[in-house]
N, C-alpha and C positions, 0 to 999 in steps of 0.2 A: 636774768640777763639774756639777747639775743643780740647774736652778729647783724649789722645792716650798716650797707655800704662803707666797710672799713672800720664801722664803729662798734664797742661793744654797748647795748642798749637797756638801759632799765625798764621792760616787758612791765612790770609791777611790783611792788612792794609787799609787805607784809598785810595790808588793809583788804589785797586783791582787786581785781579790776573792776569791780560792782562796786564796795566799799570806795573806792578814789573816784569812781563816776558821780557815784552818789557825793561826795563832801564837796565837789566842785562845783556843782549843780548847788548845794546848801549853803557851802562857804567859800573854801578858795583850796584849789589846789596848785601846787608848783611843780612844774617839770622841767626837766635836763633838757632842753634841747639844742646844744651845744655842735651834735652834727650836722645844723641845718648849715647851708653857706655863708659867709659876710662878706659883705666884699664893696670897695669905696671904689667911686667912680668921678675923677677930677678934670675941669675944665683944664686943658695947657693953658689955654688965656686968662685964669685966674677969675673967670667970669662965671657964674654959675649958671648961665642963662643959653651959655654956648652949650657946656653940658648937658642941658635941656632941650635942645635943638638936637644935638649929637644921640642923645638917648630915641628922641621918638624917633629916629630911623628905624630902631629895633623892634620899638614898642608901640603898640594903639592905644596912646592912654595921653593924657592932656598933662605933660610936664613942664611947659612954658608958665602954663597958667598955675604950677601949683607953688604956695607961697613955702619962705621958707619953713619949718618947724608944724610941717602935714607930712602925712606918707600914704601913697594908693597903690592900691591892688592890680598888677602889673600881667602882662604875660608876653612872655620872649616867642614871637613867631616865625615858622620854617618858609620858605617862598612858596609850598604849598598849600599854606593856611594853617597847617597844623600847629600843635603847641611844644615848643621846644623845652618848656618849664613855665612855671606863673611863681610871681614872687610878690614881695613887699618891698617897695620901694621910697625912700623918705628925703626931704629936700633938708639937709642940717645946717643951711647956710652957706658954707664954704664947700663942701663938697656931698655927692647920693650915697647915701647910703643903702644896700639891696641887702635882702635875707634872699637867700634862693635854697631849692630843695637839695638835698646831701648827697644822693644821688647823680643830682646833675651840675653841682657846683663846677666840676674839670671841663665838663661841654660849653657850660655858660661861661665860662671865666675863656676860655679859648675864642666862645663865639664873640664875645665882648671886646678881647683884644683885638680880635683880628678885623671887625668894623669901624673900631674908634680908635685906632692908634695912632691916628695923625691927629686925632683932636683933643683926644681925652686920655689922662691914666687911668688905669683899673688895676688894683692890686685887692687881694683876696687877704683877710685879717684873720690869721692862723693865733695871735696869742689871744684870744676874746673868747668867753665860754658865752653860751646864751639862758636865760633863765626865762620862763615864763610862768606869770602868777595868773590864774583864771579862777572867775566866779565873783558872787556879789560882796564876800568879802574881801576881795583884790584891792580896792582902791583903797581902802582906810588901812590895810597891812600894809600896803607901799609909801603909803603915806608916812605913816608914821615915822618912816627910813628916810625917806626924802619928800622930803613936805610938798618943794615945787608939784611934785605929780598929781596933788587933790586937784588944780586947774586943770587940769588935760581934757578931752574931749576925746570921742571917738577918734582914732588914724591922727591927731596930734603926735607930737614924736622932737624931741630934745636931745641936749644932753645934758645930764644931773651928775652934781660930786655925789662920790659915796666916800667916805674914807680916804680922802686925798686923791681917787681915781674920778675919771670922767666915764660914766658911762652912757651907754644912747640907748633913750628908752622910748615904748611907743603905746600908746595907749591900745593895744591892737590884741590879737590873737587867735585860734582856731578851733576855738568851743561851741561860740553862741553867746557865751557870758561876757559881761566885761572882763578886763583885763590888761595884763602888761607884758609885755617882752622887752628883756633888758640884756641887754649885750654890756658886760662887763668882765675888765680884764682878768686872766686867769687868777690871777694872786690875790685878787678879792670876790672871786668868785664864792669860795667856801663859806666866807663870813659874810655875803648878803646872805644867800641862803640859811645858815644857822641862823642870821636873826628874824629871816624872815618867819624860821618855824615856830621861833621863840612864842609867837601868837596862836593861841590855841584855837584857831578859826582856820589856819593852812596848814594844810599834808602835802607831803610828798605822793603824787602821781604818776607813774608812767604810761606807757605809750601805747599799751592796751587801751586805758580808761582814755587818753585822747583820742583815738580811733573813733569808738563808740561817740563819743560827744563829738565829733566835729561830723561825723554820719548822720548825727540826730540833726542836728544845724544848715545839714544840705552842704556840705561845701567837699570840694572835689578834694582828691586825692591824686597828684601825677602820677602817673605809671597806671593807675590803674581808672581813674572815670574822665582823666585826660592824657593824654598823648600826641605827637606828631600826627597821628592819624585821627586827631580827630581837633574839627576848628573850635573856634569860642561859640558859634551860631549854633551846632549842632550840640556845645557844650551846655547851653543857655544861658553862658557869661556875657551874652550882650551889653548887659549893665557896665561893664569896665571897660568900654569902648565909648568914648563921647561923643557929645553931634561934633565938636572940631575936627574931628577925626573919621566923620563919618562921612560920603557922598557931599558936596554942595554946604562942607562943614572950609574953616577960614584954613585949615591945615587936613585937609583929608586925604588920606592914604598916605604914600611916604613912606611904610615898613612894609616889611617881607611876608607876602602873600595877600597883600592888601586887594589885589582885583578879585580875587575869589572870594574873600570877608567881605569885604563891603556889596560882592554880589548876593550873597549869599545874604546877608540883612537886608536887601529889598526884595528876593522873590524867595526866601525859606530855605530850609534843607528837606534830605529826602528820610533823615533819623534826625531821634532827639534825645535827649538827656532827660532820664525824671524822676521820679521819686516812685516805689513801691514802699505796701504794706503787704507783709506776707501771712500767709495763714495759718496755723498753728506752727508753723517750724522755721529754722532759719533758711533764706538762702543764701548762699555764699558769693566768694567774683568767681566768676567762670559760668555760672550757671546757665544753661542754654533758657531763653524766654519763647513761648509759643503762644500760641491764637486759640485754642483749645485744648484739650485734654487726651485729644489724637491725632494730632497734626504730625505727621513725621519730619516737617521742617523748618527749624527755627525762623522768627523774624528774627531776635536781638539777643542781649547778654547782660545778666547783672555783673557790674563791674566794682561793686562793695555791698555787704550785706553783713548785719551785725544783729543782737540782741539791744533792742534801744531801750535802757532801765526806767530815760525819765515820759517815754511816750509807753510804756508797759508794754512793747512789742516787739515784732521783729520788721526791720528797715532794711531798706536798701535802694543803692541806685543803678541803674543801666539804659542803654539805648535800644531802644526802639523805632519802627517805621512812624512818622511823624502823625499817620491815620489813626493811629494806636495810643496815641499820645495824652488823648481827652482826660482831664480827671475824671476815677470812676471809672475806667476804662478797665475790665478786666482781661488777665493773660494768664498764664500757666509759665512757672518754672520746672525745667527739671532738676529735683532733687535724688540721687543716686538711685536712678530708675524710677522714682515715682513725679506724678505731676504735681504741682504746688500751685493752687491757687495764690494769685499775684493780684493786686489791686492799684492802678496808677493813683499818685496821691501829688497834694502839693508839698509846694517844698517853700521853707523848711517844715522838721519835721515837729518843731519845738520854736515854738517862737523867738528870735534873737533878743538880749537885754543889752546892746550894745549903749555907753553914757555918751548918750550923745549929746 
């Protein structure tokens, strides 16, 4: 167990953080992730479409157009462009439902009240654990518990009885693999999980082995491959930014730092977001990136680097000047005084098996 953000966390199990990478990749792993945010965001006008209006103030992301019982990939922006957090966010009909990072749940719940109080409630759901099932055998484990979820589709997202509770689940996750995150109340938290172990195809995971797999998969980490200081253009999350919202788009800009994003997707940035393979050894965040092997001055920085079990290497991500960027493109990290040959690569690092 390790202390993070208030919470005590399960680092790993008994299987170890190789052994839970590997069954998640093979079969299905399940993890606590109960300190991630939750938190409902309600039209006053009873309308969900107001709320949807009220929302994309905050966010570059098409929530008018998203029907009910979908959920997309979100990010809360600073007036400087920067990333104030990136969430998931789901339309359940009657009111949004957000996961936001645990970390920044008290920023974003603050930031949220204090833009939409005259239109919208936002209350933060303190009695709800979260559970997430990842890997190819997710969907027929969860199935079997709640049948409705065999129809689910990629970023689809409901809510299902379990045992007399309602809980909101979403065909979603942060592996690569398919999978499910199910927000259910605390008092039947225990006993989805027990039945869900009951199937000899899902182990318990922690949050080591998620690390690694959601590295492998290319997807960011706030605090560490995104921050305030750095935009979605420079992040290469352009993807979750649509043309409605883009330039000469039917709702374009409208959220906080919108003239330097939308500038910044027509003429580029000056650094970019990418992927490394490293060479015989890890490198870790922090690590300074170079242009040769004598350079005394850094371009950029790995911002996550791990051993990746299911690409048999070592991964990472960091920024770089955007010249540097080319796949193929070699650089040098420094590893505690020595240089480490770096190789720009694409991303992801493992191909996504999202059901879509």
């Amino acid at each position: 167990m390790e202390p993070f953000a208030g919470w005590s966390m399960p680092l790993h199990y008994p299987p170890g953080i190789l052994g839970e990478h590997r069954a998640t990749r093979s079969g299905a792993g399940l993890f606590d992730v109960s300190h991630m945010g939750q938190l409902v965001v309600r039209a006053c006008s009873g309308d969900p479409l107001d709320g949807a209006r009220a929302l994309e103030a905050l966010l570059p992301v098409d929530l008018v157009g998203l029907r009910a019982g979908r959920q997309r990939y979100a990010l809360l922006t600073t007036d400087t462009g920067g990333i104030l957090d990136d969430l998931m966010i789901a339309n359940l009909g009657e009111f949004w439902f957000l996961v936001v990072n645990a970390a920044s749940v008290t920023a974003d719940l603050a930031h949220l009240e204090r833009h939409l109080s005259a239109t919208c409630s936002v209350r933060r759901l303190t009695d709800r654990a979260l559970w997430s099932v990842q890997g190819p055998a997710a969907g027929a484990a969860l199935a079997a518990l709640l049948p409705s979820v065999a129809a689910m589709r990629f970023m689809d997202a409901g809510i299902v009885p379990f045992d007399g509770a309602l809980c909101h689940v979403s065909r979603s996750g942060y592996t690569g693999e398919d999978g499910f995150e199910i927000s259910v109340p605390i008092g039947n938290a225990e006993a989805l999980a027990d039945r869900l172990l009951q199937n000899p195809g899902v182990e318990l995971a922690g949050l080591g082995a998620r690390n690694g797999l959601r590295l492998e998969a290319g997807l960011c980490l706030h605090g560490h491959d995104i921050d305030v200081h750095t935009t979605p253009v420079e992040a290469a999350l352009t993807w979750a930014i649509p043309t409605v919202r883009r330039a000469a788009g039917a709702r374009a800009g409208g959220f906080p730092g919108a003239e330097v994003i939308l500038r910044q997707l027509e003429t580029g940035t000056a650094r970019q977001r990418v992927g490394l393979r490293a060479e015989g050894r890890p490198v870790r965040d922090g690590a300074a990136l170079f242009a040769d092997a004598h350079s005394p001055v850094p371009l950029g920085r790995v911002t996550s680097g791990t051993y990746g079990p299911s690409v048999q290497g070592f991964v990472a991500l960091g920024y770089v000047p955007s010249e540097f960027a080319g796949i193929g493109d070699r650089l040098f990290a420094d590893v505690r005084g020595q240089r480490v040959l770096v190789t720009v690569s694409a991303l992801p690092f493992i191909a996504h098996r999202y059901h879509r």
